[in-house]
C-alpha positions as CSV (number, residue, x, y, z in Angstrom):
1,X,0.0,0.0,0.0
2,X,1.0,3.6,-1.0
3,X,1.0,6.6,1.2
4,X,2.2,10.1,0.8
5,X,3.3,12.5,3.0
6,X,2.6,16.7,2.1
7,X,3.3,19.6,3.9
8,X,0.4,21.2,2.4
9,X,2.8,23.7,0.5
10,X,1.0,24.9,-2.9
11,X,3.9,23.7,-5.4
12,X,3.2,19.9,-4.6
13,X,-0.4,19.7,-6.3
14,X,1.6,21.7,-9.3
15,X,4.7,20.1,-9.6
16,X,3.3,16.8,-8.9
17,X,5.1,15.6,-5.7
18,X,5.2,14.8,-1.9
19,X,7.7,15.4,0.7
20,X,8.0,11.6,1.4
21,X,6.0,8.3,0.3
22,X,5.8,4.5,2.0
23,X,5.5,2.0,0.1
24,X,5.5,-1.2,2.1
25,X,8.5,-0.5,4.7
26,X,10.8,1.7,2.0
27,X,10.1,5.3,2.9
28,X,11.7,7.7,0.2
29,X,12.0,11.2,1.5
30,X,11.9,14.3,-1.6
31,X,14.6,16.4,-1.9
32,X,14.3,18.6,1.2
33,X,16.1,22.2,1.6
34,X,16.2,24.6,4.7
35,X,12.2,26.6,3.7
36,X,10.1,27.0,6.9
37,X,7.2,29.1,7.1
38,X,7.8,30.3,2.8
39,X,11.1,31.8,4.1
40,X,14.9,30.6,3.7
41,X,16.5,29.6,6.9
42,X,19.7,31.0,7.5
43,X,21.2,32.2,3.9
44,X,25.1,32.2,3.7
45,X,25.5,29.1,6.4
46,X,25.5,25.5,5.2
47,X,25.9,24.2,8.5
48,X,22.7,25.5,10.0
49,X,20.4,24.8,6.6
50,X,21.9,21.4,6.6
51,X,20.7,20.9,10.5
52,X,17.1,22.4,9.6
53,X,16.4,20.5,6.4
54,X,17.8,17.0,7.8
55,X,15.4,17.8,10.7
56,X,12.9,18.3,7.8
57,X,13.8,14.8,6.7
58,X,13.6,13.5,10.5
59,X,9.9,15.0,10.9
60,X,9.0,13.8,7.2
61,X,10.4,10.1,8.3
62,X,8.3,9.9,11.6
63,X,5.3,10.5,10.1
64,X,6.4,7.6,7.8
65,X,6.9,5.5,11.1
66,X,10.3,5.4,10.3
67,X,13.6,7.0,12.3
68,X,17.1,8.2,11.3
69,X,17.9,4.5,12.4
70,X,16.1,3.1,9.3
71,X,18.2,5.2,7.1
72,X,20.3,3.3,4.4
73,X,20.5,6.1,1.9
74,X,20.9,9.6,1.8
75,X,21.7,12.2,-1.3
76,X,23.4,15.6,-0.3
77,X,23.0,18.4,-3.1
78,X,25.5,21.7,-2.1
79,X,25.7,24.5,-4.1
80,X,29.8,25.2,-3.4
81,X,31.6,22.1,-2.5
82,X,33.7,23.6,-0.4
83,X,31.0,23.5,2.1
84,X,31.1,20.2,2.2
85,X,32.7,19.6,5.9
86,X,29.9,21.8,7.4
87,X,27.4,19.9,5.4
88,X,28.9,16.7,6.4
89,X,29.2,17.7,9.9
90,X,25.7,18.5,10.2
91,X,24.7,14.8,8.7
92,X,27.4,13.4,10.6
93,X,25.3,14.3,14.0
94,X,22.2,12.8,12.3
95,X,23.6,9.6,11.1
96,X,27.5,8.8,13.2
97,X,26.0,5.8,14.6
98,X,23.7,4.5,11.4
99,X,25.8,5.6,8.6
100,X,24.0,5.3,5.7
101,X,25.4,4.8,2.2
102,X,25.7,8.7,1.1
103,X,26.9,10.9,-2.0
104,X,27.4,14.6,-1.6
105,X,27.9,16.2,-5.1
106,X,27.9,20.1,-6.4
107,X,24.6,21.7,-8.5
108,X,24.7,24.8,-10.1
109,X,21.6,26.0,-8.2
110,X,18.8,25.0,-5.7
111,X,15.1,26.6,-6.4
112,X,15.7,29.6,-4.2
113,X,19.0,31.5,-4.8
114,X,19.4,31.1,-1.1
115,X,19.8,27.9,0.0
116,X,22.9,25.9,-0.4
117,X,21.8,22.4,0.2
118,X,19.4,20.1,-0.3
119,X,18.8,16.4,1.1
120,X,17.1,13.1,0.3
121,X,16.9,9.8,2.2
122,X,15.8,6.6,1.9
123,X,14.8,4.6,4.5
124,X,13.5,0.7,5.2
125,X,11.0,0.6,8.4
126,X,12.7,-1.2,11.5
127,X,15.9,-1.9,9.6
128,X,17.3,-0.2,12.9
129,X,21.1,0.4,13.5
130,X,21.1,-2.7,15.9
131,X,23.7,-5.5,14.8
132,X,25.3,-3.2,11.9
133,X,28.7,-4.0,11.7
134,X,30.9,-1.2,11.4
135,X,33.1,-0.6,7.9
């Protein structure tokens, strides 16, 4: 069975999307950027629109039923590449203990001049971090 997660935002009937859909126990999170309220958070720092979109993801994975824990995949999108220890940092404190497979690669832009990173995940419902074996 499908389900879709909005936020209710008045680009997803246009465009055609949701933040995040379950299917069975895979949960795929859209790309997600640091927008609360219509309004970038924090232009010019990477670090803090990194925390606030991957706590984006976290919200749009609990009403999934999933957690950071279930996490096997996630897709960073940065504008400079040279933010990508900040970036990393800020996914790092999300995900040091589940460590999902990740990419981090440079676009040319993100939808709003503003923002300077944008995240997917992918996660598989009680998957969990317990018995992973470290690399």
């Amino acid at each position: 069975m499908r389900r879709n997660i909005g936020t209710g935002g008045p680009w997803e009937s246009v465009v055609g999307y949701s933040r995040a859909v379950r299917i069975g126990d895979t949960v795929h999170v859209a790309g997600t950027t640091a927008i609360r309220e219509g309004r970038v958070v924090a232009p010019g720092d990477a670090y803090t629109q990194a925390k606030v979109a991957l706590e984006i993801v976290v919200e749009a994975l609990a009403e999934c039923g999933a957690s950071p824990a279930d996490v096997v995949r996630t897709r960073m999108f940065v504008t400079d590449i040279r933010d990508w220890e900040a970036v990393g940092r800020a996914h790092g404190e999300v995900f040091a203990d589940v460590r999902p497979a990740s990419t981090m690669v440079q676009v040319t832009a993100l939808i709003e001049p503003d923002l300077l990173v944008e995240i997917e995940a992918d996660a598989v419902v009680g998957s969990g971090t317990s018995g992973v074996t470290p690399p």
